[in-house]
Structure formats: structure tokens, C-alpha cells
Kinemage of the C-alpha trace (Angstrom):
@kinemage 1
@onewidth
@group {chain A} dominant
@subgroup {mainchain}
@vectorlist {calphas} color= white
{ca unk a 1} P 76.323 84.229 73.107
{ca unk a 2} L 79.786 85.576 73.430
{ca unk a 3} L 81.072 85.799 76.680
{ca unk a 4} L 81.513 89.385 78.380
{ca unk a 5} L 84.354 91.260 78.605
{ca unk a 6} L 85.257 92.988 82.456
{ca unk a 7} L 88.271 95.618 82.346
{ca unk a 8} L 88.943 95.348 85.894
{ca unk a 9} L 91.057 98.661 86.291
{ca unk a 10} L 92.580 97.115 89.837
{ca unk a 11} L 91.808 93.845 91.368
{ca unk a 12} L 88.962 93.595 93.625
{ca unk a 13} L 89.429 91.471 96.642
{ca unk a 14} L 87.980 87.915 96.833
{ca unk a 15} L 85.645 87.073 95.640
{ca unk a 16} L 85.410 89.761 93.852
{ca unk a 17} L 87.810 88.362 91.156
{ca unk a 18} L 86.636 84.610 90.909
{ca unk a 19} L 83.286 85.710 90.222
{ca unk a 20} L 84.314 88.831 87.343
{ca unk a 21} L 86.520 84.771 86.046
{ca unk a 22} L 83.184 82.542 86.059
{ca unk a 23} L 81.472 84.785 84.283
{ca unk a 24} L 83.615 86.024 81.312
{ca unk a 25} L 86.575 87.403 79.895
{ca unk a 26} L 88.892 89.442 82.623
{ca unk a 27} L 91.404 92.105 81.343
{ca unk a 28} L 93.508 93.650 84.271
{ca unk a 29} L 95.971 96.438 82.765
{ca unk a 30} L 99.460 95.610 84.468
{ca unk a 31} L 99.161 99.308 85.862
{ca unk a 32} L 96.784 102.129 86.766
{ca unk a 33} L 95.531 103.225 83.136
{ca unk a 34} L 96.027 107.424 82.126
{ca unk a 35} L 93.125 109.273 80.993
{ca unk a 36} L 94.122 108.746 77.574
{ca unk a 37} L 94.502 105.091 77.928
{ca unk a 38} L 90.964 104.677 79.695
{ca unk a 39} L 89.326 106.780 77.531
{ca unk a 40} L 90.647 104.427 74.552
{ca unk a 41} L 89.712 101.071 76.366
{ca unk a 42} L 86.279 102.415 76.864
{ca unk a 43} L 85.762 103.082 73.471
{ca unk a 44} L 87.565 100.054 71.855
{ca unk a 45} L 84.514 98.156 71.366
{ca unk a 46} L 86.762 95.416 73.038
{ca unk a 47} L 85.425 95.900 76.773
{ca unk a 48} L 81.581 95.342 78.156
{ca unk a 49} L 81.632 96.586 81.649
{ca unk a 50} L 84.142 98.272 83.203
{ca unk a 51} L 85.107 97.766 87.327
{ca unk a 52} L 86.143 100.914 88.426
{ca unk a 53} L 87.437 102.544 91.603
{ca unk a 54} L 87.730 105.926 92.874
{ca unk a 55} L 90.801 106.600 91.284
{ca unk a 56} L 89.332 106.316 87.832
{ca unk a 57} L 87.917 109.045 86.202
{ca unk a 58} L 84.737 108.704 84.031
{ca unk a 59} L 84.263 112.287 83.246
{ca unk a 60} L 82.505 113.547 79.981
{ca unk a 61} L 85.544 113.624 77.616
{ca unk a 62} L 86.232 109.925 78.930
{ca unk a 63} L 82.552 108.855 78.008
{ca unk a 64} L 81.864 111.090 74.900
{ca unk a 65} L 82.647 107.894 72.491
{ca unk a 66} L 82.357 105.295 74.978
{ca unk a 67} L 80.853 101.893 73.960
{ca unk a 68} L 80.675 100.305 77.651
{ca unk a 69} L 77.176 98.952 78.369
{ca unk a 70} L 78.418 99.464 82.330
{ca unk a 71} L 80.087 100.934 84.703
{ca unk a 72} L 80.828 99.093 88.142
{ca unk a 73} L 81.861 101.242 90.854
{ca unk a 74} L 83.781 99.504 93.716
{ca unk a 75} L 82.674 102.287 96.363
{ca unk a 76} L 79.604 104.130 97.780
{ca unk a 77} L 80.498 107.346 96.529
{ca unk a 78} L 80.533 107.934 92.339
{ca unk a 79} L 81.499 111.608 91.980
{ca unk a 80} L 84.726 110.308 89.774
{ca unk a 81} L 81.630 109.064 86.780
{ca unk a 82} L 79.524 112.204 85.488
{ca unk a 83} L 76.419 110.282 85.749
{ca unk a 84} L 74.965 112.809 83.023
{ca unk a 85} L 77.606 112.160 80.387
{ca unk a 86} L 77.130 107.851 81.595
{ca unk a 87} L 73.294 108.108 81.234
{ca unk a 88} L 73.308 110.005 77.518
{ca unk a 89} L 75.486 107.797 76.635
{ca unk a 90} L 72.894 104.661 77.474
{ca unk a 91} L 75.712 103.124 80.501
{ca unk a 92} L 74.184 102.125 83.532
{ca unk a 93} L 76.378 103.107 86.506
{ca unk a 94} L 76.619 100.847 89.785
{ca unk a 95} L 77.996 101.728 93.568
{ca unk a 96} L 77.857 99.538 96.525
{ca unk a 97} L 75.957 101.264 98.849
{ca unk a 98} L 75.145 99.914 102.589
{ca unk a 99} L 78.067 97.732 103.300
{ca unk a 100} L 80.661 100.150 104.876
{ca unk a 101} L 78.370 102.001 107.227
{ca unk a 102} L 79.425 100.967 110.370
{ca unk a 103} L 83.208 100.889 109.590
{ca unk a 104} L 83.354 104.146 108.798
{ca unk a 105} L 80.801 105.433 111.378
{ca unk a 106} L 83.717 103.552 113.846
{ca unk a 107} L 86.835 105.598 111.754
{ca unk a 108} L 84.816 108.947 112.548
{ca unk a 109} L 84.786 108.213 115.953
{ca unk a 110} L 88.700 106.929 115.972
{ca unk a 111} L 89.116 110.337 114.524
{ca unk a 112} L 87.279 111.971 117.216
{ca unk a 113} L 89.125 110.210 120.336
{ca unk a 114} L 92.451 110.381 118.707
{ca unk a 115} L 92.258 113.834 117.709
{ca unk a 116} L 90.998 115.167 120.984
{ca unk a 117} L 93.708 112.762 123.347
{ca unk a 118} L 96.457 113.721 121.021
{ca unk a 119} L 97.030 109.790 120.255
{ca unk a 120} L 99.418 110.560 117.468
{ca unk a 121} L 101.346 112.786 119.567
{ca unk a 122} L 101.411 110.344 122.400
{ca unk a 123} L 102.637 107.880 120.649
{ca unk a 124} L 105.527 109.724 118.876
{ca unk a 125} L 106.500 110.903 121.942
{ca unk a 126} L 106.549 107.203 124.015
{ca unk a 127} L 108.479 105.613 120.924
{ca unk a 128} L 111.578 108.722 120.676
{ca unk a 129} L 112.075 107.556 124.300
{ca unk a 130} L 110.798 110.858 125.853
{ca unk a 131} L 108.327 109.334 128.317
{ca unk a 132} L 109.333 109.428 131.510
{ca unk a 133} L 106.852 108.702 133.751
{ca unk a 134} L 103.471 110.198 134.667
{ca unk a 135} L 103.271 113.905 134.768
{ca unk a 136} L 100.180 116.402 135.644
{ca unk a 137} L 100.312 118.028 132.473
{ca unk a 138} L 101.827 115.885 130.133
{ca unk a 139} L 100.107 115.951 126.651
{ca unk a 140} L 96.994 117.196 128.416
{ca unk a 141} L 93.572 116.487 125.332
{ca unk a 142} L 90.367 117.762 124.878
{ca unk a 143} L 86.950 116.246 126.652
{ca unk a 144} L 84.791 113.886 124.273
{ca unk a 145} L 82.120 113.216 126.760
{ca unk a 146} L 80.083 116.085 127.141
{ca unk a 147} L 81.243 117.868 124.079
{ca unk a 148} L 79.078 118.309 120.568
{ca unk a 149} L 79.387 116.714 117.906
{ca unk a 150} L 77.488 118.472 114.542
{ca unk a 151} L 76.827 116.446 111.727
{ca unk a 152} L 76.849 118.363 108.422
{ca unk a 153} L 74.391 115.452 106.425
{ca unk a 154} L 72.555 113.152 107.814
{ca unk a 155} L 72.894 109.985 105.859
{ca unk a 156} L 73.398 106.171 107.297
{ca unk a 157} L 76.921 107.197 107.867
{ca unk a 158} L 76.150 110.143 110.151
{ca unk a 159} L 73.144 108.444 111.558
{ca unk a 160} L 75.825 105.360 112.826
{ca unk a 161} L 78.036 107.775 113.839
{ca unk a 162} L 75.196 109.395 116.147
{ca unk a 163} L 74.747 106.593 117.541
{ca unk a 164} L 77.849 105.741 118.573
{ca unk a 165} L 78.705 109.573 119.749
{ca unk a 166} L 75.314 109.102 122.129
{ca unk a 167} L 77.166 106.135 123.769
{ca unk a 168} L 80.052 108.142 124.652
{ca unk a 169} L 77.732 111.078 126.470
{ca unk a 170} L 78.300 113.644 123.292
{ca unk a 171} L 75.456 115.660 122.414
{ca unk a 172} L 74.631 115.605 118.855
{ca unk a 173} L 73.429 117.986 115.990
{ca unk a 174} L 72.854 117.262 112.580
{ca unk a 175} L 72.311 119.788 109.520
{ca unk a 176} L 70.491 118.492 106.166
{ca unk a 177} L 68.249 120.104 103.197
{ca unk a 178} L 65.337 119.876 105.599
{ca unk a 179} L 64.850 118.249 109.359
{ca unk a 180} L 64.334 114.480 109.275
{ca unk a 181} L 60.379 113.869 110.771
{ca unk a 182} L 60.527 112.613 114.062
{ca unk a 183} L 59.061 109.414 112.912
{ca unk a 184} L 61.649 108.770 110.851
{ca unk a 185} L 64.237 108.936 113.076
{ca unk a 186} L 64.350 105.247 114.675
{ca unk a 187} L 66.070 105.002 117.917
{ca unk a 188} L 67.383 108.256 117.599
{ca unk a 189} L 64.397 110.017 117.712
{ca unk a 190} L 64.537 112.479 120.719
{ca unk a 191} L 68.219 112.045 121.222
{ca unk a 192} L 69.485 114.619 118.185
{ca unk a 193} L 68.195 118.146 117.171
{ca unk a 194} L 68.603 119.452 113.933
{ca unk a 195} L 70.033 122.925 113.212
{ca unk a 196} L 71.259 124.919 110.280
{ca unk a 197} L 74.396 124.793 108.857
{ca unk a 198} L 75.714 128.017 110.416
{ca unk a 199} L 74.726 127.021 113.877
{ca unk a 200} L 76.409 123.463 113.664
{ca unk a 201} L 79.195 125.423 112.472
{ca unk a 202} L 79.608 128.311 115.598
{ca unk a 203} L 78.273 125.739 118.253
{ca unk a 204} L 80.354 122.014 117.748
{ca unk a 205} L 82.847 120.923 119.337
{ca unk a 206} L 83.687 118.319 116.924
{ca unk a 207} L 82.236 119.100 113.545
{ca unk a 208} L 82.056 115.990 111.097
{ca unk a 209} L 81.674 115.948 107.409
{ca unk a 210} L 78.867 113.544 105.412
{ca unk a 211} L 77.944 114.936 102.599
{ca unk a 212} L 78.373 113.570 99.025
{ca unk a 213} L 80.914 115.562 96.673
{ca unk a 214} L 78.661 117.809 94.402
{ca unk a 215} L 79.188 121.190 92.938
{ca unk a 216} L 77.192 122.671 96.136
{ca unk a 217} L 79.554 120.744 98.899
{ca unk a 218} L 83.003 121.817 96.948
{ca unk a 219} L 84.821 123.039 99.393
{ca unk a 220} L 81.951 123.558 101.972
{ca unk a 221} L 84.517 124.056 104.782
{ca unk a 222} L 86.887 127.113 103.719
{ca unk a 223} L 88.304 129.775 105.021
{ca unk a 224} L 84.885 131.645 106.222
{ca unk a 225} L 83.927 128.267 107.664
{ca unk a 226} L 86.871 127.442 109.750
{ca unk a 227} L 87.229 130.980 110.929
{ca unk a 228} L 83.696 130.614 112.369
{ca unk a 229} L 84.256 127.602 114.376
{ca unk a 230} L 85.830 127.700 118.025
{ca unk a 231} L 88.952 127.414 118.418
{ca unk a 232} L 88.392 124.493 120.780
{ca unk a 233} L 86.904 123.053 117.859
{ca unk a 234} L 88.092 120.366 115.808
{ca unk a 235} L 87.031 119.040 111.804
{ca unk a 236} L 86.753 115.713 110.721
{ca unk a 237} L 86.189 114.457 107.604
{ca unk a 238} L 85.865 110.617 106.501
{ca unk a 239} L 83.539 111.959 103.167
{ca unk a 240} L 85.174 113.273 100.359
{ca unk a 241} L 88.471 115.337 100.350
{ca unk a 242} L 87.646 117.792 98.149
{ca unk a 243} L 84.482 119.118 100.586
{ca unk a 244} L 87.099 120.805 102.875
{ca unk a 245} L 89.806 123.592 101.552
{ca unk a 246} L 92.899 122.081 102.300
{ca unk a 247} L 94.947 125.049 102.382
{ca unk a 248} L 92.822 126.846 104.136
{ca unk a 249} L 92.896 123.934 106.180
{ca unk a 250} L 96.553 124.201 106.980
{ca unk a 251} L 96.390 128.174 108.050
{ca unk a 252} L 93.445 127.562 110.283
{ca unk a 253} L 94.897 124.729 112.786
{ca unk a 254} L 98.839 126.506 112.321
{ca unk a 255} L 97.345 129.693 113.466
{ca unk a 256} L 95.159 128.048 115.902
{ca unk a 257} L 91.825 129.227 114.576
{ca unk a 258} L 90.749 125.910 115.352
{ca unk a 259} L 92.205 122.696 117.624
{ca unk a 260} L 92.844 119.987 115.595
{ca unk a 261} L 91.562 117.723 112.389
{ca unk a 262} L 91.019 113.806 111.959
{ca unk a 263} L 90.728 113.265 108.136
{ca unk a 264} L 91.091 110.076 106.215
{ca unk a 265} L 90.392 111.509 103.043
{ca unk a 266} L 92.405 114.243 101.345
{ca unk a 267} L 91.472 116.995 98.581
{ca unk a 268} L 94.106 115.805 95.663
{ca unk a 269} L 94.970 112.032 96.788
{ca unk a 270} L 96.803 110.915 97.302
{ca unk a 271} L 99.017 114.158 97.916
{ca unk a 272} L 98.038 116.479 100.988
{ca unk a 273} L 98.313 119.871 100.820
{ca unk a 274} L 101.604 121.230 102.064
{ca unk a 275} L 102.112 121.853 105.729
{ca unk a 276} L 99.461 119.492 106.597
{ca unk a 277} L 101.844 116.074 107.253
{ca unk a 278} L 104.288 118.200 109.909
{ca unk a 279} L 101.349 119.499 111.726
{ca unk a 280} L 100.470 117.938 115.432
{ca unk a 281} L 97.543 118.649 116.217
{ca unk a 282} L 95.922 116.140 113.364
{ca unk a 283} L 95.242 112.195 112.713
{ca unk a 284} L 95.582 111.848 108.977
{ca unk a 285} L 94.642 108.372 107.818
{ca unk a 286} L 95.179 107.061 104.306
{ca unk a 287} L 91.556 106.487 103.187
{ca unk a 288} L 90.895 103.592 105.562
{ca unk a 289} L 86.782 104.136 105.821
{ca unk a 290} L 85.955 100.944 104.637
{ca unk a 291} L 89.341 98.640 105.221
{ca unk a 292} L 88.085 96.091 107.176
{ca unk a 293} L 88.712 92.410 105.563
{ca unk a 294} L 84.853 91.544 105.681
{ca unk a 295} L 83.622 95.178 103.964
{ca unk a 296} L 86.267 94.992 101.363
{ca unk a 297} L 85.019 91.326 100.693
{ca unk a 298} L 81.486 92.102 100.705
{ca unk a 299} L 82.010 95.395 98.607
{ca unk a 300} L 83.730 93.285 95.954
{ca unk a 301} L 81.119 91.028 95.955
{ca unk a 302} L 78.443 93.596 95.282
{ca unk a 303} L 80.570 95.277 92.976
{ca unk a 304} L 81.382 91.864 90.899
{ca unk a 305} L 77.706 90.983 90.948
{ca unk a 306} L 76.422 94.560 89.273
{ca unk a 307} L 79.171 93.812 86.974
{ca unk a 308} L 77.486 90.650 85.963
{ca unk a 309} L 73.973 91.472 85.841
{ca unk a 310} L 74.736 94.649 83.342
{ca unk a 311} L 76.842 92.132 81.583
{ca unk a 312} L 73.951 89.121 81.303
{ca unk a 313} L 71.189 91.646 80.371
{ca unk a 314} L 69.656 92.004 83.919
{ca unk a 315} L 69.187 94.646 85.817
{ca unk a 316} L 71.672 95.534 88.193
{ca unk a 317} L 70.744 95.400 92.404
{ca unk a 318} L 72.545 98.851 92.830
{ca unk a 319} L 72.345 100.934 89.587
{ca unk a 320} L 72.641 104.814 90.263
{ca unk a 321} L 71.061 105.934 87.190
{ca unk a 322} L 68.231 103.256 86.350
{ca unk a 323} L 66.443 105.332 84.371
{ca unk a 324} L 68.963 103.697 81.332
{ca unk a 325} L 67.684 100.336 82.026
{ca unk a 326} L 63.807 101.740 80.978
{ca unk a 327} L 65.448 103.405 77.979
């Protein structure tokens, strides 16, 4: 048996890489490939799996002649693979689900306390050698214990977060298709409410976004969403960029419709919308949800070892459509 081919769009981490090595054939373009170009590798006939990351677009024009048996994503989220176009085309698609919880459950929170403290601000201000000493009303923030925190989905991310919102006295409210049962709820249960989406929305304090990118949660927070919240109120999103209206974004916190955003992801990375980088009253982080050294390590392991088992014949630990592997 011939040994598999990976196209490994961009390196994985370790051991990411010496695994993809033991097991085949690794081909790692010497730069990020254009549409054109991955749409031609993928149907070359000279690749077996492909190791993908966010950045790579597998939409239906990419796949429509496609010969890849599989698609490894190195991420949780897949929303840059039409899983439609992957499945009628027989390619089992992989994600690496579970491992970055907690990290970015702890980069929401950073969000929160940086955004309501003014952190950014306060630092900027200490390094252009303005402080001068304690004053009453110097860069005066916003209370975190006390305030609520609404959770628009209700997934392990937004669970973690809950938890780690309870521990610093917030109240917290989620939204999701339906209330989760009581039971279900772990060692939460009793210690969040559900509401609907419009009450999370009028009510929070802080109002966090975890929801997946779908046609449904494009641009969930616009202009009619922001201009409900209070203007005490501030957004953070460490889900997908595109679930928040960027420049309706911008207008809301220059015209003070609402306090203040913490985002580490951005509707058109890696660009931001325009206006957003000179604003103040934000914490923009470049996409750093899962960046710890163990996560990335552990991702790329997961992500390697999908890559391998599509490759070898098996079936996959994490495939997102496995309804190909029956077919």
C-alpha cells in the first residue's frame, strides 16, 4: 500500500507534524495557498487528506471536483468547509472538539474584567508617562461582581464560562433553542436561568457570544440588537466574527449606545472594520481563544490523528459528518 499523502496548508504545532511525517508523505506549500491554488491541489489526485485551518476555505466551488478522501480541521469550529458540498462529495470532515474549552471560557472572562476596568486604557496611559499618582476618579470602570452576564448559546464554552462568572458573584443568563432540563445542568443547576434571546439582550450587563456561525447567527448582533442593549452594557465575542455587525459595531460604542466590547475574533480577519482599532472603550485580541502551548499541542494532536485514521481506512475519533463513513 502506497503511503498517504497530507497537504498540510500551515504547520501544526508538535506533535502535530512528526506524527502527519510517520505516517506518510507531507506537502507544506511555502505560503498560504489562493482559492484557485487549493481548489487545484484538492483535485490533483496528488493529495489524500488535507489539514486545514480556519483560514482555508472549503466552500462548494473548492469541493465540486475534489478527490480528497478527508478533510482535517485544526479547530472546533468548521463553518470555512460546506459540510454539504464535503459529504456529496464522499469526504469525511474532522474538528477537534473539547480541548480548548477552558482557555477560552478564561479569554471571555479576560474580556470581561479588562473591558469593564478599562485595562487597555490603563495601561496606555501608565506607559505615555501620564500617571501621576492615585486620583479619586482616575480611569474610574464598570462593576463585574454583581452585574449579569447573558449567554447567547449554551455550549461547553458558555457553560465554563458560567462557571467561572458564578465565582466572581455575576449573575448569569443563558439563551438556547430550548431551556437545558434541570437535570442536565451539573453543578450549575439552580445557579443560571434561562431566558429568551430578547430578554438576555435588554437585561445583561455583559452580553457574550457562543453560538456557531450558521446562516441563522450571521450577524445576530446588528444594529437593532445593539440599540436594544443598555448603554452600561458591554458585547463580547470569543465565537465567530462574522455573528456580530462590525460596523454597526463601531457606531454603537462611538455614539455610546453601548459601553464597551472585548472581542478576539473579527468579522473579515484578519482586517477590523474601520474605526474599531482607535476606539477606547474596547479589548481587541488577535484570535487568542485557544493559544495556550498545551491546547495548541493537544489540538494538533487530535487534528494529526483524524488525519491518519481517514488516511489508514479507519474511522476518524472526531468526524463531523459520519454519515460518509456508512456510505
Amino acid at each position: 500500500m502506497t503511503d498517504p499523502t497530507f497537504l498540510v496548508t500551515t504547520p501544526l504545532p508538535e506533535p502535530g507534524m512528526h506524527m502527519l511525517r510517520a505516517a506518510g508523505k507531507v506537502v507544506v506549500p511555502e505560503r498560504q495557498l489562493t482559492a484557485d491554488e487549493l481548489t487545484t491541489a484538492c483535485s490533483s489526485g496528488g493529495h489524500d487528506i488535507v489539514v486545514a485551518q480556519l483560514t482555508d476555505v472549503l466552500d462548494k466551488a473548492t469541493l465540486a471536483t475534489a478527490t480528497v478522501r478527508g478533510i482535517s480541521n485544526f479547530a472546533v469550529g468548521y463553518d470555512n468547509v460546506d459540510i454539504t458540498a464535503a459529504t456529496d462529495r464522499g469526504i469525511l470532515v474532522c474538528n477537534t472538539p473539547g480541548v480548548l474549552t477552558a482557555a477560552t471560557a478564561d479569554v471571555t472572562m479576560l474580556l470581561i474584567l479588562s473591558t469593564a476596568r478599562r485595562c487597555v486604557e490603563a495601561d496606555g496611559y501608565l506607559r505615555s508617562g501620564q500617571f501621576r499618582g492615585w486620583q479619586p476618579e482616575l480611569l474610574l470602570g464598570s462593576d463585574v461582581t454583581g452585574a449579569a452576564l447573558g449567554l447567547v448559546g449554551f455550549g461547553r464554552i458558555a457553560r465554563a464560562t458560567a462557571e467561572r462568572a458564578l465565582g466572581f458573584g455575576m449573575t448569569v443568563h443563558y439563551t438556547a433553542r430550548h431551556p437545558v432540563p434541570h437535570d442536565d445542568l451539573g453543578p450549575l443547576a439552580g445557579r443560571v436561568r434561562f431566558a429568551e434571546l430578547d430578554e438576555i439582550v435588554r437585561t445583561s450587563d455583559f452580553l457574550s457570544l457562543h453560538v456557531p456561525l450558521t446562516a441563522d447567527t450571521h450577524h445576530l448582533v446588528n444594529t437593532d440588537t445593539l440599540r436594544a442593549m443598555k448603554p452600561t452594557a458591554y458585547l463580547i465575542n470569543t465565537a465567530r466574527g462574522p455573528i456580530v455587525d462590525e460596523r454597526a459595531l463601531v457606531t454603537a460604542l462611538r455614539d455610546g449606545e453601548i459601553a464597551g466590547a472585548g472581542l478576539d475574533v473579527y468579522e473579515q480577519e484578519p482586517e477590523v472594520a474601520e474605526g474599531l482599532a482607535e476606539l477606547p472603550n474596547t479589548t481587541l485580541l488577535p484570535h487568542l481563544g485557544s493559544a495556550t502551548r498545551s491546547v495548541r499541542a493537544t489540538m494538533a494532536r487530535l487534528c494529526a490523528a483524524n488525519a491518519i485514521a481517514m488516511a489508514r481506512g479507519d474511522m476518524p475519533e472526531h468526524a463531523v459528518n459520519p454519515e460518509v463513513w456508512g456510505a
